[in-house]
N, C-alpha and C positions, 0 to 999 in steps of 0.2 A: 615784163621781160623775165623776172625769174621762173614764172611760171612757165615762161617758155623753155628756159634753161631745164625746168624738172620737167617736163616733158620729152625735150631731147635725150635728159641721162635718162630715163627708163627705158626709151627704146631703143637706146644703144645697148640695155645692161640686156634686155628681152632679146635684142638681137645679137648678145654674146662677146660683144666687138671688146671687150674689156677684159682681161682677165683678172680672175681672183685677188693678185700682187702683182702692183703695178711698180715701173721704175717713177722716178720724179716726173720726167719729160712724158710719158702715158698716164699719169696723172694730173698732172698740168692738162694735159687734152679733156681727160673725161671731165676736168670743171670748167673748162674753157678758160683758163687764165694761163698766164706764161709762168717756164720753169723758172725766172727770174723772182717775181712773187711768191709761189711756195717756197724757194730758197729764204727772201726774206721773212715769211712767216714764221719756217725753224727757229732764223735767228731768233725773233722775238719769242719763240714759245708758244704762240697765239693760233698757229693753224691746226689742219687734222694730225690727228693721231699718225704717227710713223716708225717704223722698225728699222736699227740701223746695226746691224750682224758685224760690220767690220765699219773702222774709221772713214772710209771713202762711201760705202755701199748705203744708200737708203732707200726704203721698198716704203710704198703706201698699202694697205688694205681696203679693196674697194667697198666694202662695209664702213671704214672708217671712213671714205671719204663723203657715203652719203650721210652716212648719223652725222657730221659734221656739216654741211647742207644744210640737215635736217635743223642744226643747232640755229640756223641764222637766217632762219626764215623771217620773211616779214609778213605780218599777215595785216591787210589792210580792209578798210571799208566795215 
């Protein structure tokens, strides 16, 4: 299954559908998890990297959000 999931983000990133800086909820999509999740992640400290310019406003880097993928791979077999 993750394999399938990194096969999906590349052809989405190949096919552009992402941009550069993502809001949370466009982030949330390109990992396929809910903005409810990355929310909890902040709290804990524990998820990808994110940029937050004003107290409400938080933007992901869709670079940061593959190296962080990248970070929790499972590699099996």
């Amino acid at each position: 299954m993750t394999h399938d999931l990194l096969a999906e983000l590349r052809s989405a990133i190949e096919a552009q559908q992402y941009p550069q800086i993502m809001t949370p909820a466009q982030a949330a999509d390109f990992l396929g998890v809910s903005d409810y999740y990355l929310l909890d992640l902040r709290k804990r400290k524990s998820g990808p990297a994110y940029s937050q310019p004003a107290s409400k406003i938080v933007r992901y880097m869709r670079d940061d959000l593959i190296a962080w993928m990248n970070e929790h791979r499972v590699i099996t077999g």
